[in-house]
N, C-alpha and C positions, 0 to 999 in steps of 0.2 A: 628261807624255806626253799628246796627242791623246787625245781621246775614241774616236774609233773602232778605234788598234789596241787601245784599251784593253778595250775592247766584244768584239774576236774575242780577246783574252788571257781574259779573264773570261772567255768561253764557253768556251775550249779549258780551262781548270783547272777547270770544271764540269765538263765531260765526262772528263777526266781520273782526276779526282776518282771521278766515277760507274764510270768503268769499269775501274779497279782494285779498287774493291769489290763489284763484278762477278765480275771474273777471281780474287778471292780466294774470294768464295762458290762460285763454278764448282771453282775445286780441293779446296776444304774438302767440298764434295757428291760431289767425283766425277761429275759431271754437265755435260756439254759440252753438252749440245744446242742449246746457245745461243750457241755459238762466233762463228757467223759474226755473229750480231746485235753479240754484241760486239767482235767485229775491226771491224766496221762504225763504230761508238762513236768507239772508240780512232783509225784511220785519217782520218775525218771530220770526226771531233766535234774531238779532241786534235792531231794532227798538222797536219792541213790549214788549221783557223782559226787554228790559230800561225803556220804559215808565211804566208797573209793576213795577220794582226796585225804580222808581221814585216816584210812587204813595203812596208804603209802607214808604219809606223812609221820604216822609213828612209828612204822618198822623199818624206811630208811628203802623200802623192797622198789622197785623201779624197771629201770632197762628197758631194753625192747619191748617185753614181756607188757610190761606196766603200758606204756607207748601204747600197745594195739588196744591193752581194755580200753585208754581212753580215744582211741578214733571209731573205736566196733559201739563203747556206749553212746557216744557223742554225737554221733551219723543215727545210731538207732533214734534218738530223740528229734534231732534234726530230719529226720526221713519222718518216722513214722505220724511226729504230733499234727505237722499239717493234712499229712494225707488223711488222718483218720478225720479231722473239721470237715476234709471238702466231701470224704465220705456220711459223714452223718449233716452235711447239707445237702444229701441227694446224689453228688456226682461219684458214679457207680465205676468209674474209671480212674478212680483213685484206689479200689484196690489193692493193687498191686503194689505202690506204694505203704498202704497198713502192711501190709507181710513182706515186705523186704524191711520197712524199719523192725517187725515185731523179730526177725532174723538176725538183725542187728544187732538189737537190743539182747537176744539172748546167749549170739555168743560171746558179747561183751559181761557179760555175766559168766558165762564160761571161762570168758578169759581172768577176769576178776576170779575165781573159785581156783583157776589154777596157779596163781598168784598167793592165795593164802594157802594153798595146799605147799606149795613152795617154802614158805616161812615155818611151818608144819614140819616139813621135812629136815629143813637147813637147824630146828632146833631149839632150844631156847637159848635168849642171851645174858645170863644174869651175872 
């Protein structure tokens, strides 16, 4: 396998990883406050850089290109998921942090979108 979907596989079973032992400690406390941080994790971190790693990985598409969707998604999830816990535990100076990850995270979705618009373009390979 390519390095790079291998790079969003590894990241999505990081966060995978992290946010089942998350949602296990969240049920074992009884203690949700932290819900959306971790839907955040889980939707982000696990679902979305799969389906990236997925997308690379069968069209072969990559490069620099490929490279930044995975530092622009990867920083969004790493930026945003803590910042928004220490925000929905009160600390009101975290912030800034939610919106530079939520920045992040979207133009690594940009950049993902312009990535398949690229395979779009380049045609079919049949």
């Amino acid at each position: 396998m390519a390095r790079l979907p291998l790079a969003f596989f590894s990241a999505a079973a990081i966060c995978a990883f992290f946010g089942m032992v998350w949602g296990s400690f969240m049920g074992a406390t009884h203690d949700h406050t932290l819900t959306p941080a971790h839907a955040h994790l889980n939707l982000l971190g696990w679902a979305t850089l799969a389906l990236m790693g997925t997308f690379y990985a069968l069209t072969g598409q990559g490069g620099r290109r490929g490279w930044v969707n995975w530092f622009l998604s990867v920083g969004g999830v790493v930026v945003m998921t803590p910042s928004l816990a220490m925000l929905l535990n009160g600390d009101a100076g975290a912030e800034p942090g939610v919106i530079v990850g939520s920045v992040l995270a979207i133009l690594g979705m940009l950049s993902f979108l312009v990535s398949i618009l690229a395979v779009w373009r380049a045609g079919p390979k049949a």
